[in-house]
C-alpha positions, 0 to 999 in steps of 0.5 A: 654667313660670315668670311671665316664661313666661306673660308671654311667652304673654300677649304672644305670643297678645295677638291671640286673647286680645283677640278671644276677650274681644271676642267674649265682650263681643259674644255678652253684648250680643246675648244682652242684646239679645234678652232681653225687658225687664222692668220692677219697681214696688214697692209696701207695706203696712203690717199695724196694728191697727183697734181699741182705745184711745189709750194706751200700753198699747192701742198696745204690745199693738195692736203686739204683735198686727200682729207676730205676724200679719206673717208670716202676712199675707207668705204669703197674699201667695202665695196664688192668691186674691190673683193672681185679684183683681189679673186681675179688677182688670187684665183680664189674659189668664193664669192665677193661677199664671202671675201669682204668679211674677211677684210677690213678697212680703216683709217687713224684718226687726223691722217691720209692713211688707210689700213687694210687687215686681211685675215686667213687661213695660212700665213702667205694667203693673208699676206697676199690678199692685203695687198690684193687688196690695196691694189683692187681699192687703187684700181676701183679709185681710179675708176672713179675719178679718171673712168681707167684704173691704171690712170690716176685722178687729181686725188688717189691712193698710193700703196705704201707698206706692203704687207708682212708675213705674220708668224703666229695666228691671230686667232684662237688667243690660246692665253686669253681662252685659257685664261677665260675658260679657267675664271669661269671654271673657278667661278663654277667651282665655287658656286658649287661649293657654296650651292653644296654647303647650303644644300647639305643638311648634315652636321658638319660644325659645332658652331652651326649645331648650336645655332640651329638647334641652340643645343650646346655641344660639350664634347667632340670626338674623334673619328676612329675606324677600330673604336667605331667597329669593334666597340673598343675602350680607350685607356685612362689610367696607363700609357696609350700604345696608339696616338690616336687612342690618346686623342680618343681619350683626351676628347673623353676627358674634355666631355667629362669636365664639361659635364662636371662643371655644367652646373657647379652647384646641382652637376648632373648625376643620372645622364641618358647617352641616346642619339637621333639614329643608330649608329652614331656610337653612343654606347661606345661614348656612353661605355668610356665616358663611365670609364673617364668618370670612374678613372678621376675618382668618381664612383659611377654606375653604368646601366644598359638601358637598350633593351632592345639592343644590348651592347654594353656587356659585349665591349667590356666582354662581360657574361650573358645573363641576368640584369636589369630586366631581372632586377626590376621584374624581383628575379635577382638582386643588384649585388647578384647581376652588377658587375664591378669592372673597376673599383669606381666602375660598375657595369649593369647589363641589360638582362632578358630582353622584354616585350615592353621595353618602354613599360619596363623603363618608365616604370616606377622600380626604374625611376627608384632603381635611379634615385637611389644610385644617383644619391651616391653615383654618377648613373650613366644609361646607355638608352635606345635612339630617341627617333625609332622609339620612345625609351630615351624620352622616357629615361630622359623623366627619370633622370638629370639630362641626356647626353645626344651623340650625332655623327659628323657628316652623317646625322642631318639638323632635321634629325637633331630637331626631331630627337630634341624636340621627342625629348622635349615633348616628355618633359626631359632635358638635353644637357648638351650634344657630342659630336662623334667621328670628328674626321682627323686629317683633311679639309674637313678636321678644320672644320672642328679644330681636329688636327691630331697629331701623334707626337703631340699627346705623349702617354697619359700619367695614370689618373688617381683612384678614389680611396673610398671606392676602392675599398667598396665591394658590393652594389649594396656598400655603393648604396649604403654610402649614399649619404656620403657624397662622393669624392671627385678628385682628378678635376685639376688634372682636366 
């Protein structure tokens, strides 16, 4: 993975990652919250000599032996002793042992002075327990040196600073745990979304689509809830009332240049549209991607092969009745069952369904009926999904390519394998993928660049016609015209 991938990450799960790291925020405050507050007094010493005179000598050696009984004094500061006099003095209901954690006794490096931190529950408790306890440790030094704990030695402690009323708690540290509980919470706010994106199988970038598959993607195309429901058609040749259709028709445009300039010399004539499942839109791709071909000038045939689930006649709202099952069973002709939905556009339906729909469509009137549309039309076949059946790798024999149409955030890589290698296995060729319902707003359309916007495609300027077919009536004067290649203008308009 590259840094522009964990930025795509970032972005994409921007939504888990802040609410982890809210999370982390808020379980920091309610565990602050339900701490007990504690409060720490401090209070000092200082160990000095009592006897000798005032000279200079007497005041080095009077200095020299409070150091030397520094350390000493630090560790008595320790002692059960002392804990029992600061609970004789307080009245405290503990124990001395319980006393001494919650005091602590220290001395600065190079100095006679001692430290005493008491910590507790209210502010005035902590104030008087240091004191209580420089008191007990005078009183426990005392002892020790003279055997009367009012009456000092030659070397004692000397209460000095007495301890200040603290206005905040020590602890809990609301920054410091807030501050703690949001790392952490961001920290699991990426790592999910890392662990998810590895964990996510399905497709969700054309660039990770070409490296797992090494199928290239010619085309992508934006999500649109009405084009995915009610199969409707976009607009090529007149002004689009809707900004998203124009980016709709846009993304078909851009399909349609790749496809004409996949192979300058040999373009692809005869194109199987199929996908790894249902669902994934191909009929509605394959329906205006003949209807994109037709508007630049190119004379194009669109066939329902799904004879298992006809569609195509219902999105142009053509007749039930015959089609290709009766042309290729000698029932009808083509010129009694195509339709000419513009003068470069025919649409063939699908006819009676068969009970041997993969015999019908590998059969040798099938691979004819093609070659002799693709000698003076581009053949668009609207076929089944290549995993539930067979009928696309079929097609896919008689014909150029196929075109695999899969769903952003729906079909999985494991899918695209499979559909690729059925094709594969039958011989065909997999002329490129298109990714469909390509989200518009939100983390996801950086993903693939989709930022439409509806200022931004004015209307579309309606797209030449091309004067041969115009003037073509019938199937039979689109075969008859097979000699003659066929004129593809509008490719300077792409």
């Amino acid at each position: 993975m590259e840094l522009r991938d964990y930025l795509r990450i970032l972005r994409t799960r921007w939504v888990g990652i802040l609410l982890l790291t809210f999370l982390g925020a808020a379980a920091a405050f309610g565990w602050t919250a339900l701490q007990p507050r504690v409060y720490t007094a401090s209070a000092s010493g200082i160990v000095q000599a009592t006897g000798g005179g005032t000279d200079t000598g007497s005041a080095l050696v009077g200095n020299q032996l409070a150091q030397s009984k520094v350390s000493s004094y630090v560790d008595i500061g320790g002692w059960r002793s002392v804990a029992q006099h600061a609970i004789d003095e307080l009245g405290l209901d503990t124990t001395p042992q319980g006393l001494v954690s919650h005091v602590s006794v220290s001395n600065p490096l190079d100095t006679v002075i001692i430290n005493v931190s008491a910590n507790a529950s209210s502010p005035e408790a902590a104030r008087d327990l240091a004191e209580a306890w420089i008191g007990g440790m005078v009183a426990e030094i005392n002892t020790l040196e003279t055997g009367n704990p009012s009456s000092p030695g030659a070397v004692t402690l000397v209460a000095g600073q007495s301890a200040s009323l603290p206005s905040d708690p020590s602890s809990p540290n609301v920054r410091l745990n807030l501050a703690l509980g949001t790392l952490i919470g961001l920290a699991l706010g990426i790592g999910y979304a890392v662990i998810r994106h590895v964990l996510d199988r399905r497709v969700r970038h054309p660039r990770d689509i070409e490296r797992e598959t090494g199928v290239a993607v010619v085309g992508t195309i934006p999500l649109d809830k009405q084009l995915s429901d009610a199969r409707r058609l976009v607009v090529f040749d007149g002004p689009s009332q809707e900004a998203s259709s124009s980016g709709i028709t846009e993304a078909m445009r851009e399909l349609r240049t790749n496809l004409q300039f996949m192979d300058v010399d040999n373009p692809p004539r005869v194109i199987v549209v199929s996908s790894p499942l249902p669902g994934d839109g191909k009929s509605t791709t394959a329906a205006n991607l003949a209807l994109g071909l037709a508007a630049a000038g190119q004379r194009t045939v669109l066939i329902d092969a799904d004879l298992r689930r006809a569609v195509v006649g219902s999105i142009f709202s053509l007749p039930d009745g015959a089609g290709l099952t009766d042309v290729l069973a000698a029932r009808a002709t083509i010129d009694d069952v195509a339709h000419p939905v513009s003068p470069n556009l025919t649409v063939l339906t699908a006819g009676r369904i068969p009970p041997n729909p993969s015999e019908v469509l590998g059969s040798q009137r099938m691979r004819d009926l093609l070659l002799g549309f693709g000698k003076a039309a581009t053949v668009i076949i609207d076929s089944p999904p290549t995993i539930p059946v067979t009928d696309a790798a079929v097609l896919s024999t008689a014909a150029d390519g196929v075109l695999l149409v899969v769903s952003a955030g729906r079909t999985t890589y494991e899918m695209m394998h499979k559909a690729v290698d059925n094709i594969g296995r039958a011989n065909g060729r997999v002329l490129g993928v298109v990714l469909n319902k390509v989200p518009r707003r939100g983390a996801e359309s950086g993903y693939y660049g989709y930022q439409y916007r509806g200022e931004y495609y004015a209307p579309a300027p309606a797209e030449p016609r091309g004067q041969d077919a115009a003037s073509s009536g019938t199937i039979d004067d689109l075969l008859a015209s097979a000699d003659t290649p066929p004129t593809q203008r509008g490719s300077a308009a792409e």
